[in-house]
C-alpha positions in Angstrom: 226.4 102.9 103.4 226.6 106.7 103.9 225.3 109.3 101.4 224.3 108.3 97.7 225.5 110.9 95.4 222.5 110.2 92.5 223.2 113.2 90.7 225.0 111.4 87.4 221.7 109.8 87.3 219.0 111.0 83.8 216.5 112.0 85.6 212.7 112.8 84.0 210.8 113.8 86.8 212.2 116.8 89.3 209.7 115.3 92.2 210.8 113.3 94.7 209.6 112.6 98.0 211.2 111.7 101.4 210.6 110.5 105.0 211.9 109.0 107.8 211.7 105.1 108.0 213.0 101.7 108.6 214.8 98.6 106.8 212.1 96.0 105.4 213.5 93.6 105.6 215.3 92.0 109.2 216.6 93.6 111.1 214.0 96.4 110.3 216.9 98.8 111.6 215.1 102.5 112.1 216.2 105.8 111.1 216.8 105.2 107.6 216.1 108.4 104.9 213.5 106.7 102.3 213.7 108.8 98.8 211.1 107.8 96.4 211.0 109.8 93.2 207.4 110.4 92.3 207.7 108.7 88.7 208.1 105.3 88.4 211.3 103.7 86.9 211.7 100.3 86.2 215.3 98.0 86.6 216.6 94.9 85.1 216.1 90.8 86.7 220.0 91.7 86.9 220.0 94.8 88.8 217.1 93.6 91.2 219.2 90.2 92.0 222.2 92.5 92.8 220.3 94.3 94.8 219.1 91.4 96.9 222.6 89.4 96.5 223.9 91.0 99.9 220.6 90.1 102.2 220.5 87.4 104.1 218.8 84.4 102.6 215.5 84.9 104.8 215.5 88.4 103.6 215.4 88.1 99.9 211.8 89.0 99.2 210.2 92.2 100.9 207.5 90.5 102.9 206.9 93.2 105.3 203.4 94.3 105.7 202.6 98.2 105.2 203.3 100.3 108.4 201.3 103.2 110.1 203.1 106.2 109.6 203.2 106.1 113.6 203.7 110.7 113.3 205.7 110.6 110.4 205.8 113.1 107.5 205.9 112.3 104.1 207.6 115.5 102.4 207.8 116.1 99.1 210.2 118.0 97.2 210.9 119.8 93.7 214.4 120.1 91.6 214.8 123.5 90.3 218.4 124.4 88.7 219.9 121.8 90.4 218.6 122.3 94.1 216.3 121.2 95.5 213.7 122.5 97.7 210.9 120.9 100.2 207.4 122.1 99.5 
């Protein structure tokens, strides 16, 4: 998919944090860059169904159980003018 250029998105927090990961759901492919921002936001029934509309029908829920962090960090980092910076 490549790089997600979020920065037309309203934004009310300026936390966010990041690590290193894997898919949920099959094939649980690794080295995928999880952002999560530290607020909650919520989406539609729409938006969540097209989300899920490309998975494969065994895939539609996220039934994965919880990992380890197996020496992962969890970093988190704070929007200041536009930038952003880990801390």
């Amino acid at each position: 998919m490549g790089k997600l250029d979020t920065s037309h998105l309203r934004r009310k927090t300026n936390k966010f944090y990041r690590y290193m990961g894997s898919l949920t759901t099959p094939p649980c492919t690794e080295d995928v860059v999880w952002t999560v921002l530290a607020r909650a936001r919520s989406i539609s029934k729409e938006q969540v169904e097209a989300l899920r509309a490309p998975l494969a029908s065994h895939s539609k829920t996220n039934a994965r159980p919880l990992q380890p962090l197996n020496g992962r960090t969890v970093e988190l980092y704070k929007v200041k003018n536009g930038h952003h910076r880990q801390h």
